[in-house]
PLY file of the C-alpha trace (Angstrom):
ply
format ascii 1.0
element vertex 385
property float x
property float y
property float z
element edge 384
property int vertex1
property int vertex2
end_header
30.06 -10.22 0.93
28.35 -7.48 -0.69
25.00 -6.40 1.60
22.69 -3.48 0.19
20.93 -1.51 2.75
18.11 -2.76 3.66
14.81 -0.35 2.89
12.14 -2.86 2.91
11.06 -3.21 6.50
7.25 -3.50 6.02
7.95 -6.61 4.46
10.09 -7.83 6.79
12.34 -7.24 9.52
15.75 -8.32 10.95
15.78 -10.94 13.69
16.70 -8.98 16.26
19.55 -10.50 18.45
18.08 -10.76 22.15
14.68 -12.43 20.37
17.11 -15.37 18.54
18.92 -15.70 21.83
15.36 -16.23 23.77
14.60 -18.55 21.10
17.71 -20.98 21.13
16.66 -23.13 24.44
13.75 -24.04 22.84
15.18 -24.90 18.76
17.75 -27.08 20.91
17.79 -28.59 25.04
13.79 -27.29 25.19
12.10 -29.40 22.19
9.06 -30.98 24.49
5.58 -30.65 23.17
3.48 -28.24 24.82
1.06 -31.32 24.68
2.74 -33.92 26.36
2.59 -34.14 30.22
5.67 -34.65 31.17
8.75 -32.01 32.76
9.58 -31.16 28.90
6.28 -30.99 27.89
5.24 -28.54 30.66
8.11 -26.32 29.98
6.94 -25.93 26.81
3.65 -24.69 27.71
5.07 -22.46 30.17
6.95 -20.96 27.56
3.99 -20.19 25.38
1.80 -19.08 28.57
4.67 -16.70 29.25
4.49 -15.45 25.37
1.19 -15.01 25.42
0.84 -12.99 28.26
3.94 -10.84 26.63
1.74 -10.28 23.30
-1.37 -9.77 25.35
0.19 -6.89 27.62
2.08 -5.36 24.22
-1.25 -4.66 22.70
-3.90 -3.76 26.13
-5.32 -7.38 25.63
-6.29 -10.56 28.11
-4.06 -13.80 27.50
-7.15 -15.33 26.83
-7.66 -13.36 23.71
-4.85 -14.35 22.25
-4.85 -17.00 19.41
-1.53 -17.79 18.11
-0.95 -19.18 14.56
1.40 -19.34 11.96
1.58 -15.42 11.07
-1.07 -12.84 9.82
-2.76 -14.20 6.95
-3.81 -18.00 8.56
-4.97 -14.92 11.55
-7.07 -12.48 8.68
-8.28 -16.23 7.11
-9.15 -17.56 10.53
-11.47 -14.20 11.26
-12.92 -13.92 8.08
-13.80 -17.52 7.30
-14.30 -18.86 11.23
-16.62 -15.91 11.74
-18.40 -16.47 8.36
-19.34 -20.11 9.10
-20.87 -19.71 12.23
-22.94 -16.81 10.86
-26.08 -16.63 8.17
-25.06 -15.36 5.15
-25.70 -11.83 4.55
-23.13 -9.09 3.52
-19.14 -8.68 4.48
-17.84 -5.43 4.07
-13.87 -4.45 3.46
-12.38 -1.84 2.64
-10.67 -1.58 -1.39
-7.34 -1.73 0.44
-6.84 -4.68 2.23
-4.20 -7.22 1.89
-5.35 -9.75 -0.08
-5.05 -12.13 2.98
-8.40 -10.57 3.59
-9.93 -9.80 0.55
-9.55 -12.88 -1.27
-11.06 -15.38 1.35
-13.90 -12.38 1.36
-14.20 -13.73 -2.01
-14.20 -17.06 -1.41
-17.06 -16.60 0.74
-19.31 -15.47 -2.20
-19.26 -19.14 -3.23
-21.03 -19.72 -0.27
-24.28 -17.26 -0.33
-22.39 -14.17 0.70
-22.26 -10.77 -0.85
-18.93 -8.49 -0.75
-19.17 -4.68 -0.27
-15.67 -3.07 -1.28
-15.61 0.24 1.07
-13.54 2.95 -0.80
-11.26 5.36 0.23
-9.92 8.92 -0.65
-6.96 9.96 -2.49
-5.22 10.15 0.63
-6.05 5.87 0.99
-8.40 6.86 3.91
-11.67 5.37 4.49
-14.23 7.59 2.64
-16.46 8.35 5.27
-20.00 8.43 3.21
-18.95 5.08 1.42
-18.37 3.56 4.73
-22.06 4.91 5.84
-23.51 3.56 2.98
-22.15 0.19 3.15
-22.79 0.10 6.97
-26.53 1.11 5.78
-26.24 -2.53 4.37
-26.33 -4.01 7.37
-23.13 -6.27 7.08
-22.22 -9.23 9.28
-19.03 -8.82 8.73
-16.40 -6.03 8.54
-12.70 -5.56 8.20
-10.44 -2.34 8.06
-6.58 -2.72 8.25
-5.53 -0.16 10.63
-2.71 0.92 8.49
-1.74 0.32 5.10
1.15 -1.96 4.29
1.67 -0.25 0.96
1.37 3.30 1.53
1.38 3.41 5.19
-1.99 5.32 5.74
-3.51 5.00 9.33
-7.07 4.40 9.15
-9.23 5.45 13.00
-10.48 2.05 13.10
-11.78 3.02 16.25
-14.36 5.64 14.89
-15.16 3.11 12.72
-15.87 0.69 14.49
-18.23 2.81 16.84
-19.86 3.57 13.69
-20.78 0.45 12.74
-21.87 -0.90 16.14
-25.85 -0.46 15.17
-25.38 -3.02 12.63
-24.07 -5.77 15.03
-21.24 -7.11 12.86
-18.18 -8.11 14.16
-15.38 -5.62 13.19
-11.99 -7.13 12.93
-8.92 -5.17 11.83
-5.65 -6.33 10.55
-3.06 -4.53 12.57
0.26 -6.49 11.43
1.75 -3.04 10.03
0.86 -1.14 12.68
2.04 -3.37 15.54
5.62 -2.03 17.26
5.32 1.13 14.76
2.11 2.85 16.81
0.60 2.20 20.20
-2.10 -0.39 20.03
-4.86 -1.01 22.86
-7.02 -3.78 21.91
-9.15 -2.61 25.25
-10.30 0.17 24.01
-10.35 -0.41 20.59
-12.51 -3.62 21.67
-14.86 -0.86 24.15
-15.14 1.20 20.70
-16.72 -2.23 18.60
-13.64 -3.49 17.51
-13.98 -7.48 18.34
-10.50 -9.03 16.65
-7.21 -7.79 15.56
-4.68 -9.71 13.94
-0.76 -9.40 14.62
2.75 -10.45 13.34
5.81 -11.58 14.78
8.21 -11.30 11.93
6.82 -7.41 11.13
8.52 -6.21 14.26
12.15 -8.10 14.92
10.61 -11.41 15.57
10.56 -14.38 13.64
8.57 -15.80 10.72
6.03 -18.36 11.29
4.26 -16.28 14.36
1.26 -14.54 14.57
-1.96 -13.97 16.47
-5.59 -12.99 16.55
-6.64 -11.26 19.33
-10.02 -12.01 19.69
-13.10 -11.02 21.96
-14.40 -14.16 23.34
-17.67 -13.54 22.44
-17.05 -13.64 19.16
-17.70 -17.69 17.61
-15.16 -19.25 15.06
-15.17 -21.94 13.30
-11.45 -23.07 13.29
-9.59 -23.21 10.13
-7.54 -26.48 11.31
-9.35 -28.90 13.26
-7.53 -31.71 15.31
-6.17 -31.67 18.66
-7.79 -28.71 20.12
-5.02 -26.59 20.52
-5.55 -22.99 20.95
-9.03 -22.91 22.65
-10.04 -25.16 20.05
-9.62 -22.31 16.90
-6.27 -23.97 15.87
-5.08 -27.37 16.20
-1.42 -28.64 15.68
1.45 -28.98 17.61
2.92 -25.40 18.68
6.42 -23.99 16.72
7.63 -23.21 20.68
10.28 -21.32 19.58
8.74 -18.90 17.25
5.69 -18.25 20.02
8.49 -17.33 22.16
10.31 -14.96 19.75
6.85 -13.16 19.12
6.49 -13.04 22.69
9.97 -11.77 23.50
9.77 -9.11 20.10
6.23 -7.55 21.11
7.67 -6.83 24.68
11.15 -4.84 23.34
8.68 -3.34 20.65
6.21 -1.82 23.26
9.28 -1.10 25.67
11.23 1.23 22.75
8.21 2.14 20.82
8.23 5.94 21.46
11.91 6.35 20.38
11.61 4.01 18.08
8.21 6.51 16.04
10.46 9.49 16.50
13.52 7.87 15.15
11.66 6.85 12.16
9.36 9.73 11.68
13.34 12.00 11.33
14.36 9.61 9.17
11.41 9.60 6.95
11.25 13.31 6.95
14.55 13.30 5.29
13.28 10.73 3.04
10.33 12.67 1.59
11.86 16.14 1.29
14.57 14.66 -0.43
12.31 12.97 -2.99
9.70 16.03 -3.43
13.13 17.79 -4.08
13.48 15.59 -6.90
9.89 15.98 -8.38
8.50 12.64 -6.83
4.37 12.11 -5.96
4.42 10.68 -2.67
1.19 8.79 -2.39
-0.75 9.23 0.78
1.54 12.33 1.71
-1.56 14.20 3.38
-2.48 11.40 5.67
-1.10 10.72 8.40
1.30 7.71 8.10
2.83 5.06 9.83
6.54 6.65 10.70
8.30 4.94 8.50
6.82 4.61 5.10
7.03 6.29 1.66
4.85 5.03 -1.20
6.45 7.50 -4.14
6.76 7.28 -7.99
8.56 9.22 -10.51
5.66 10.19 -13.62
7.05 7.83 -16.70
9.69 5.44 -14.96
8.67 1.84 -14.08
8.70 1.17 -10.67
9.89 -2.46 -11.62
12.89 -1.33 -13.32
13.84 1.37 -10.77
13.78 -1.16 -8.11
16.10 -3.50 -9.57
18.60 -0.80 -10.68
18.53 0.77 -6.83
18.87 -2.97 -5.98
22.26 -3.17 -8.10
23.37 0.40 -6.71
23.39 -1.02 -2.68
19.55 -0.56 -1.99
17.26 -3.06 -1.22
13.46 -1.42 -1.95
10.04 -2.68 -2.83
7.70 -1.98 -5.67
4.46 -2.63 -3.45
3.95 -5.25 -1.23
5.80 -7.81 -0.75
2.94 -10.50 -1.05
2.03 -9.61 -4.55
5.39 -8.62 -6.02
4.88 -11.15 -9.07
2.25 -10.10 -9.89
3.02 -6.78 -12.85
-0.59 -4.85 -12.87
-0.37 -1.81 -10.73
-1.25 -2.21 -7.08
-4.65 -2.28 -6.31
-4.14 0.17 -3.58
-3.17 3.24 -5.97
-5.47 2.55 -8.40
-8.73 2.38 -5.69
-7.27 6.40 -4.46
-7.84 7.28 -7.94
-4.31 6.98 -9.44
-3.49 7.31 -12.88
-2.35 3.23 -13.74
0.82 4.63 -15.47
1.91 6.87 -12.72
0.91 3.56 -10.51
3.21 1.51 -12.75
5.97 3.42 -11.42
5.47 3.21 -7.61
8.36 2.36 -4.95
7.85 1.82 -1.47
10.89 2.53 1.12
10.09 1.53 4.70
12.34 2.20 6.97
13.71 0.38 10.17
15.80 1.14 13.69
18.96 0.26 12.19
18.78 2.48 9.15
20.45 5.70 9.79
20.22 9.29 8.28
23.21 8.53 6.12
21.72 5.71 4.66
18.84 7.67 3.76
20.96 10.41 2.23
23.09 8.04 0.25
19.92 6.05 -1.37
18.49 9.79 -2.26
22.03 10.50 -3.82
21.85 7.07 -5.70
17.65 7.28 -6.10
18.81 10.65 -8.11
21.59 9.16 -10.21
19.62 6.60 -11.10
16.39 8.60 -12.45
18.82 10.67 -14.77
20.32 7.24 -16.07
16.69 6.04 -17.05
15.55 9.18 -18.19
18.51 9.26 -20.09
18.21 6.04 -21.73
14.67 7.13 -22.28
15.50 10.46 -24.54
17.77 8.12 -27.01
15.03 5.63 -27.35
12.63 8.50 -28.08
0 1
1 2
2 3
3 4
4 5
5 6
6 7
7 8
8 9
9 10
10 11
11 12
12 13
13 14
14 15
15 16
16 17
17 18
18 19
19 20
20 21
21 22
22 23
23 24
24 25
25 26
26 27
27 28
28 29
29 30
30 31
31 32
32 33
33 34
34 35
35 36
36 37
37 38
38 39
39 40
40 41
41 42
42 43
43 44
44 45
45 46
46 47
47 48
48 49
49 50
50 51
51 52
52 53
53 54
54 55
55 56
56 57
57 58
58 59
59 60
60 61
61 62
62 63
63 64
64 65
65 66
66 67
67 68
68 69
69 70
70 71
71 72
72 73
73 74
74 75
75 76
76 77
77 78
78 79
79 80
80 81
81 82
82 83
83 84
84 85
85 86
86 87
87 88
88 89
89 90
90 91
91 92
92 93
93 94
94 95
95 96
96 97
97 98
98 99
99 100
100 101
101 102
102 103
103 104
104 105
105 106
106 107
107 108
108 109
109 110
110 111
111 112
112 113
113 114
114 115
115 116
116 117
117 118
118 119
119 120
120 121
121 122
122 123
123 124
124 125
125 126
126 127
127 128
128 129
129 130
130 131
131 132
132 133
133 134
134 135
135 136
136 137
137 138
138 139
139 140
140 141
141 142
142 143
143 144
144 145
145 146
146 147
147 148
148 149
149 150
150 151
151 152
152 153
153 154
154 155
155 156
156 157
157 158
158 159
159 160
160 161
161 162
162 163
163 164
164 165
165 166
166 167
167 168
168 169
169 170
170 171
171 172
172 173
173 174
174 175
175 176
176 177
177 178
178 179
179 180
180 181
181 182
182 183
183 184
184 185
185 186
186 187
187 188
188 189
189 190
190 191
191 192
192 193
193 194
194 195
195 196
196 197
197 198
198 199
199 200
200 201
201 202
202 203
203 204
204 205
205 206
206 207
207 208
208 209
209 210
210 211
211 212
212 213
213 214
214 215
215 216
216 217
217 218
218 219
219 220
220 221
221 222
222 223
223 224
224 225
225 226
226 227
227 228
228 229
229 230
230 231
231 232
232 233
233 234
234 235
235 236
236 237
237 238
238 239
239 240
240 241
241 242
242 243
243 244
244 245
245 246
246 247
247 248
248 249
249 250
250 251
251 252
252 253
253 254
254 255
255 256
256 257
257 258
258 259
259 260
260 261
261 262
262 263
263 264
264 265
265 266
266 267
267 268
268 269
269 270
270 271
271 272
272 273
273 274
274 275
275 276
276 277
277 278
278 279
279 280
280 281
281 282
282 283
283 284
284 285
285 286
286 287
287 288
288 289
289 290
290 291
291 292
292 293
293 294
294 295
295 296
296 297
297 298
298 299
299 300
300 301
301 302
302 303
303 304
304 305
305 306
306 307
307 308
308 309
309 310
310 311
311 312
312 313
313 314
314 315
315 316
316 317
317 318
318 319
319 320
320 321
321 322
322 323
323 324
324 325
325 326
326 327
327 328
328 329
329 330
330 331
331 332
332 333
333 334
334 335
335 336
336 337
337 338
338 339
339 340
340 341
341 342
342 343
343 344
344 345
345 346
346 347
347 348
348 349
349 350
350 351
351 352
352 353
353 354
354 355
355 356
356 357
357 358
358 359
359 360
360 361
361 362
362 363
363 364
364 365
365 366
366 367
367 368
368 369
369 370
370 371
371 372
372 373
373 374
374 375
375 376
376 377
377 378
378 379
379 380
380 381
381 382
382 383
383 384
């Protein structure tokens, strides 16, 4: 069977092999409801208390902080709506690059008496700092900054941030599902510096889909998304996917155990990466800021991303043209176009994001191919012309 090499790692990762085997007890012999008060029942919940306090000590958290549900975007939803129904309306602030998971129910919470302030950022996709004082100036109740971009792999300092906006008394939340097993995370002292939530994902960092969690500081009040049985300290009701909780559980400890090898591994493979492709006349997007270790947001000035994907696809390499989450959809990404991007040189943008099993051959045979496959298209473009 014919498998390309996998390049696409912020949108998903391999299962890695100890986290399936943790997870096999409980898909098979180990099916008791965390609920139920009998032997299988409270080997259930011992399962999740033990994943909990795995995810809580992976990030510098409390167990009690820790909210599971089914992945990041029920975690961003549960923050941004929860928060906004226990609060008066007034302002919610974002920045212009978050995942849609959090600016679109920011815009569903117009509907209801709210006003959205889009924070922008630089050509580099960093928070521009007099933007963010001027919508802080605003007096939000609400504010969100992902900590690092799932599209070009920007790190924001959520923590200055945050400190920053501590006068106005919102709560800050950031979604940290791309930056979780990539860079070290310490919800302590991000939570000392005004940060009061963080959201996570399981399947970002060798753990399965269908897992996620919102660390949140418990003086922060939510209104849960999915009311019922009162699981979760109330904030989400429904019988628990055991399994997955105890994937997540089992993937954020190996993450946190191998994470410094893991960033330099990544960070000399993605050197490689982006010499290779400035050798070949590419704009890498973001390339002054610093970067999560593995990403590189690039495009090639009149070749459609689209197009170069699925021909890279056919030659062995699996790639993105953005994010994962909006891949249907054919305008250019949002995140480009608020740095200040040209569309047409957006139009052509390809994300490779590498992971611990690609190696520096693989990254040397998709630059070979990457370079084949430009003078094909520009080829095909001169007889057209």
């Amino acid at each position: 069977m014919f498998a390309p090499v996998y390049l696409d790692h912020n949108a998903t990762t391999p299962l890695d092999p100890r986290v399936l085997e943790g997870m096999l007890p409980y898909l098979r012999e180990q099916y008791g409801n965390a609920s139920s008060r009998h032997e299988y029942g409270r080997a259930a919940r011992r399962a999740i208390d033990e994943a909990r306090q795995r995810v809580a000590y992976a990030v510098g958290a409390h167990p009690t902080e820790v909210v599971f549900t089914s992945g990041g975007s029920e975690a961003n939803n549960l923050f941004v709506k929860g928060a906004a129904a226990c609060l008066t309306p007034g302002a919610v602030a974002i920045s212009a690059i978050e995942h849609p998971c959090v600016r679109e129910p920011a815009k569903q919470l117009v509907r209801n008496g709210w006003r959205l302030r889009e924070i922008a950022v630089d050509a580099n996709c960093r928070v521009a700092s007099a933007d963010f004082q001027a919508a802080m100036a605003e007096k939000p109740a609400i504010v969100s900054v992902m900590l690092a971009n799932n599209e070009t792999g920007a790190v924001q300092d959520v923590g200055v941030l945050a400190a920053q906006a501590r006068e106005t008394r919102a709560w800050f939340h950031t979604d940290a599902v791309q930056a979780f097993g990539k860079l070290p995370l310490d919800f302590r002292a991000l939570n000392g510096a005004g940060v009061h939530a963080m959201t996570l994902s399981a399947h970002k960092l060798g753990g399965p889909k269908g897992a996620g969690a919102l660390v949140v500081d418990k003086r922060v009040e939510l209104q849960p998304l999915i009311a019922g049985g009162g699981h979760e300290r109330g904030l989400r009701s429904g019988t628990e996917n055991v399994a997955a909780i105890v994937g997540f559980g089992l993937a954020a400890e190996l993450a946190v155990a191998r994470l410094d090898a893991r960033a330099a591994q990544l960070a000399a493979l993605r050197a490689e990466l982006d010499a290779g492709l400035k050798a070949q006349g590419a704009t890498i997007f973001a390339g002054a800021a610093e970067r999560l270790p593995n990403t590189s947001y690039f495009a090639f000035a009149g070749l459609d991303g689209e197009t170069l994907v699925g021909k890279l696809d056919r030659a062995g390499f699996a790639v993105a043209a953005g994010a994962a989450c909006s891949s249907a959809n054919p305008e250019p990404s949002r995140v480009l176009l608020a740095m200040g991007i040209e569309s047409g040189l957006a139009r052509g943008a390809v994300r490779v994001s590498l992971g611990t099993e690609n190696t520096i051959s693989h990254v040397r045979d998709f630059l070979a191919a990457l370079q084949t496959t430009i003078s094909q298209l520009k080829g095909l473009t001169a007889l057209t012309s």
